[in-house]
N, C-alpha and C positions, 0 to 999 in steps of 0.2 A: 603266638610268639614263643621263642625258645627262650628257656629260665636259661639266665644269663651263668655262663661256668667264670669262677675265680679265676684268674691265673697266680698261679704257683709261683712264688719266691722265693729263693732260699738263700742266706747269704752265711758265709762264715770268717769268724772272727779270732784272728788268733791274738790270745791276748802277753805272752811270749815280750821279756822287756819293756812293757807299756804299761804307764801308772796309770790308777784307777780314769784321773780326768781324761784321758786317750782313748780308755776305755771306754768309759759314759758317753764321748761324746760319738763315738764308733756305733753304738748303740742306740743312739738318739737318731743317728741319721738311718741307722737301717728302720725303725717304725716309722720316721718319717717319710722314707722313700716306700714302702709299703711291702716290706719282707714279710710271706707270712711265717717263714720259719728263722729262727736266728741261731747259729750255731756256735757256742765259746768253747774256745777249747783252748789249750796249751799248759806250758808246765808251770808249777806256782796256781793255780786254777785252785787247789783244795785252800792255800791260803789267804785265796781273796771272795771264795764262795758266797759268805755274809755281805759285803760288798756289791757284789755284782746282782745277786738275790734283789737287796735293797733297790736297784738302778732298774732290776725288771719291772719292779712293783711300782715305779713313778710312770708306768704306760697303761692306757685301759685298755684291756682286753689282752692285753699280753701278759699270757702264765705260764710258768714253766712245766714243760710234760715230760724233762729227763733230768735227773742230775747225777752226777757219778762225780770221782775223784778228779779226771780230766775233760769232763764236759758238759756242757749245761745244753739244753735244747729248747729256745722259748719259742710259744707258737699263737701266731695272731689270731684270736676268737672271734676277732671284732665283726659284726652285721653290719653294712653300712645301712640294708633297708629300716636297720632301729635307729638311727642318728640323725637328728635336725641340727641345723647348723645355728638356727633360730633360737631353737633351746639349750643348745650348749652354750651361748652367746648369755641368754637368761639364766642360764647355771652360776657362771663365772660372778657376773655381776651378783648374786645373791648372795655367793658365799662372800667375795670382797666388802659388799655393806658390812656382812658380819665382822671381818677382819677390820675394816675403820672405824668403827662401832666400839669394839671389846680395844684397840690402838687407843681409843679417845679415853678408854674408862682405864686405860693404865696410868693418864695422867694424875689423878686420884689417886696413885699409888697401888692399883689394885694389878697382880701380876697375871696377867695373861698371857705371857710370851708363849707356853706350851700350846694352848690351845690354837694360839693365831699361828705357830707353825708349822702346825696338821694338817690346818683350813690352806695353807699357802702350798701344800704339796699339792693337794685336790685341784685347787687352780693350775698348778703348773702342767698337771694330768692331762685336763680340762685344754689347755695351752696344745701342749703336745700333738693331743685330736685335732685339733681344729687345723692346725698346722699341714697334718697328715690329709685331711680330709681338704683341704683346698688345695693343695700340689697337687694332689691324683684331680682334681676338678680342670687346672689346668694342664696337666698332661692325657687327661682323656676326659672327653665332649660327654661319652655316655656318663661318667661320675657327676661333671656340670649338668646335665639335664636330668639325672636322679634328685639331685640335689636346686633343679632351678636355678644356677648361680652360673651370672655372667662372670669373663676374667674380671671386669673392675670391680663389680660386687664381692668377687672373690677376693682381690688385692684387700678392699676394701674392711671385709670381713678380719683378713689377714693382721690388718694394724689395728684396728680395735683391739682381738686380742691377744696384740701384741702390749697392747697400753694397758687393759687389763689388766694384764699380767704384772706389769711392771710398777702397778698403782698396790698390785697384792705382794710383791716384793717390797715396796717402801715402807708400807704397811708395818711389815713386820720387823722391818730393821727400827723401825720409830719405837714399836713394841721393846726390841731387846733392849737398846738406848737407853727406854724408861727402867724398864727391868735393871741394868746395870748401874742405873744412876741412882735407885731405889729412894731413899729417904731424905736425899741432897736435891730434889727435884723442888723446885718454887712453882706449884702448882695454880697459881695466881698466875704468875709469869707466862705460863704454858696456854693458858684459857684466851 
């Protein structure tokens, strides 16, 4: 059998008039749809650099390998032959225990919001993959059979962690909640 060659993506992004959320989400769809290359470019670009940087780093395997004053170059690393959908399934779930676990011990008063909103980026990470990796499953059979995954087990896969996700979003909103409500909290009340 012939080692299977990538195909080659490239998408670019002007980001030109467009606030950061237009941005991100411009971004989010190109990993999602399977760009390996992502190109930002336009002017204002030096003053949103930290921004756009931070927006790279919520995707696995996507690093940036240019930057200059008008353009950034992010380029997907990602191996699909390293990635189980099983495991990243068992990722999710382990970090979330931790995030309703350290959510429960703020009722106690004890402040954990920082830490639970590190753990909720990892998930969202975590999110993103999965997302990625099951479109390409359904838009191409060879990715479904690398991967073993029917469309329904795909769909299937899909909402799990979609709920995942959204159970490690809660998560951490109940965390900031505590956190903000600090020493006014009736911790009797809350149990």
């Amino acid at each position: 059998t012939k080692p299977e060659v990538k195909q080659e993506k490239e998408i670019s992004i002007n980001i030109e008039k467009k606030d950061l959320t237009t941005i991100q989400r411009e971004i989010t769809s190109a990993y999602i749809n399977n760009y390996n290359t992502i190109v930002i470019h336009g002017d204002g670009l030096a003053d949103q650099v930290k921004d756009i940087r931070k927006i790279l780093h919520d995707f696995v395997a996507l690093e940036i390998s240019e930057l200059t004053s008008t353009r950034i170059v992010a380029k997907d690393l990602l191996n699909l032959q390293e990635i189980s959908v099983d495991k990243t399934v068992r990722r999710m779930d382990m970090i979330i225990r931790s995030i309703v676990q350290d959510s429960i011990e703020s009722i106690d008063g004890k402040n954990m919001y920082e830490s639970v909103y590190y753990r909720d980026f990892d998930v969202n990470k975590l999110y993103f993959l999965m997302c990625r990796i099951l479109k390409s499953s359904l838009n191409d059979s060879r990715v479904a059979e690398k991967f073993q995954i029917t469309n329904t087990q795909g769909m299937a896969s899909w909402f799990l962690s979609l709920n995942l996700e959204n159970i490690a979003d809660n998560s951490k909103n109940i965390c900031l909640h505590l956190k903000n409500l600090g020493k006014d909290v009736n911790t009797k009340e809350l149990k």
